[in-house]
N, C-alpha and C positions, 0 to 999 in steps of 0.2 A: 878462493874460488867463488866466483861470485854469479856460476848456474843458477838456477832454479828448477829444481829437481820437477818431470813434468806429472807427476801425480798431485802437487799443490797449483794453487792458484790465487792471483792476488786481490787484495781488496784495498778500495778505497774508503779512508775513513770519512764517515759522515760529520766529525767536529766533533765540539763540547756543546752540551747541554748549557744555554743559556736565559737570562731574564728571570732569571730566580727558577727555573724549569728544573727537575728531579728526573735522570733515566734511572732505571734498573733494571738488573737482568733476573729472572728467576726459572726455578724447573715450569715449565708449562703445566705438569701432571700436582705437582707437589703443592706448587707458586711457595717455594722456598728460594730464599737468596743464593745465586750461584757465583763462585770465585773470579775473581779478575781472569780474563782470558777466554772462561769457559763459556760456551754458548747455551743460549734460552733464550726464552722471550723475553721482548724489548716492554715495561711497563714504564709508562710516561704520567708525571705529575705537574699542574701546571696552571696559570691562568686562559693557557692558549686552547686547553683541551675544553671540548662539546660538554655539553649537559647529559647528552643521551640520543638515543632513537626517538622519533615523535611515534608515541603513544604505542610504544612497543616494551611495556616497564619490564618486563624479564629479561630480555637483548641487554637492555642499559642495564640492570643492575648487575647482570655477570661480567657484561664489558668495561662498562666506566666507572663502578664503584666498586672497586677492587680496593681494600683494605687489610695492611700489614701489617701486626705490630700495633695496631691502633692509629698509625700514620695513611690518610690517602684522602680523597680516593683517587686509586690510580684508573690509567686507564691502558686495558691489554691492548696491544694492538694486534697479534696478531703474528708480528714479523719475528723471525730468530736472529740473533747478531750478539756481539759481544762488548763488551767495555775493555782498550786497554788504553791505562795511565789516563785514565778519565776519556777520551775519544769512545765515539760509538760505531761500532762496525756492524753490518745488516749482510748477512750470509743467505736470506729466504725466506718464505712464508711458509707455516706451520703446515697447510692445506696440504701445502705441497711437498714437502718433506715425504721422503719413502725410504721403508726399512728393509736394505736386501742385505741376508746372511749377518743380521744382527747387528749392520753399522748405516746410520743417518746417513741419506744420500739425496744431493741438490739436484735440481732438476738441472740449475746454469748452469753446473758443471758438466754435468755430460753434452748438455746440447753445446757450451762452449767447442766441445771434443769433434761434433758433429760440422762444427759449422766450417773448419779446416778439413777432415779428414778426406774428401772427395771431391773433385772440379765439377762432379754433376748435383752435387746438394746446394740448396739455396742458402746464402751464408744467411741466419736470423729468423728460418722459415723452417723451425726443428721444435719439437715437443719430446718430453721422453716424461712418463709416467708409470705408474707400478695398476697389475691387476692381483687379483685373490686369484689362485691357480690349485691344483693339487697338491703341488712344490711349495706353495705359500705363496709371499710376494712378488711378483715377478715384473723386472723392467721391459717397457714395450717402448718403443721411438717411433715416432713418426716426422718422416722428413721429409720434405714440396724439394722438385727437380726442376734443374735449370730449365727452361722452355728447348734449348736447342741439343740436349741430349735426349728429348721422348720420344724422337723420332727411332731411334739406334740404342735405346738404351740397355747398357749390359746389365740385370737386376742380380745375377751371381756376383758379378763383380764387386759394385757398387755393396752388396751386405755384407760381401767378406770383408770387403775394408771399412764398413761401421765396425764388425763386432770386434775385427782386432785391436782399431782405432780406441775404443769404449774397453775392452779387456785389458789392454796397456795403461791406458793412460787413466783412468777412473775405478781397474779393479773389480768388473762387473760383469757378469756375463749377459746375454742380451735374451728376452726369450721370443719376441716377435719384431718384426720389424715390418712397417709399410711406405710405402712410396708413393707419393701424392703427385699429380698432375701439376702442375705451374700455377698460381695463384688460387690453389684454394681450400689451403691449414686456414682455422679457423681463425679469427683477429678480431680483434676491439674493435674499434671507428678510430683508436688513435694509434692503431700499427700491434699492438702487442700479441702475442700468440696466449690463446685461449687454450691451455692446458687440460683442463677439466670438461669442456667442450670436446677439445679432441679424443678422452677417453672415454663420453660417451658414446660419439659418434663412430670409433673404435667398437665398444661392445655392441652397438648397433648396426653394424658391418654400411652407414651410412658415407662412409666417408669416396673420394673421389680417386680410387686407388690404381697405379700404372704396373705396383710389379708388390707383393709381400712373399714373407717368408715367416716361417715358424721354428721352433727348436723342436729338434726330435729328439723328448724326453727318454727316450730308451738307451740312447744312444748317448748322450750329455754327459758332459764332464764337469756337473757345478759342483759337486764337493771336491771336485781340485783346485778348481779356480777361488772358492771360498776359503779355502787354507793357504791362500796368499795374501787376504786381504787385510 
């Protein structure tokens, strides 16, 4: 059976480390070496890597002169991924990593989730991020609407089928969700969705919203849905 169960998702490898170049993975918290397979940060040694930040000595030396064992200096980058059979796999950036009901959670994942689940969600124009809440960490999404459903749009509809979409298929319950106008999630100059952006503009009730919803903590079933996950 050659399914693929839909709670995984695939990766493409980045390659071997080459031209004399050293990847490794290590705990981010420990910067201990971690197992074939298991994910950490991606530390890279090399001739190709920087000297540092201009005239930012504390940035550079926690970033680029990272030392092992007496071997380096390496240089953190930042990204989580894994090593198998010598290949490098890049799973996400640390920033962004969020921890709901005690299991590491990608932000690509779930917005992969979003970016099918609805004909009125813009495929690629999705954010989903974590806030500090009462509950603790809690996943909030933000998703931009097709321009030709804001006229008519159903916003019951359209959040039922996020959270179930997101509760099947990634395991998570959802605690907010909002619904942006047609071109204006926040982005780079070269397309990309500003994650970190969005969840200010979120805590600063700035953003350009056509329809949100809330979870009603009284009412909530996340210790059910956590003893699934």
């Amino acid at each position: 059976n050659n399914q693929q169960p839909t709670n995984t998702r695939s990766l493409v490898s980045c390659g071997f480390p080459w031209l004399g170049d050293e990847v490794i993975i290590v705990d981010p918290e420990q910067l201990t070496p971690r197992e074939n397979d298991q994910v950490g940060e991606i530390l890279v040694l090399g001739k190709g890597v920087g000297l540092g930040y201009w005239d930012q000595t504390e940035d550079t030396e926690t970033t680029f002169k990272v030392y092992l064992d007496g071997r380096g200096p390496y240089l953190r980058t930042g990204d989580l991924g894994f090593l198998d059979d010598g290949e490098l796999y890049i799973t996400g950036r640390i920033k962004d990593m969020m921890i709901l009901w005690g299991r590491n959670r990608y932000p690509q994942e779930i917005e992969a989730t979003l970016d099918t689940c609805h004909p009125a969600i813009r495929n690629g124009h999705n954010a989903a991020f974590s806030i500090e809440t009462e509950l603790g960490e809690q996943l909030i999404i933000v998703s931009e609407i097709e321009r030709r459903y804001l006229r008519n749009l159903n916003v019951e509809e359209v959040v039922n089928t996020i959270r179930q979409a997101i509760a099947e298929q990634n395991t998570v319950d959802v605690f907010g969700i909002v619904l942006l106008k047609t071109a204006t999630i926040p982005k780079t100059t070269s397309g990309k969705i500003q994650r970190r952006t969005c969840r200010t503009k979120f805590l600063e009730g700035s953003l350009d919203i056509v329809g949100q919803w809330k979870l009603d903590t009284e009412t909530s079933q996340l210790s059910e849905l956590a003893n699934r996950s």
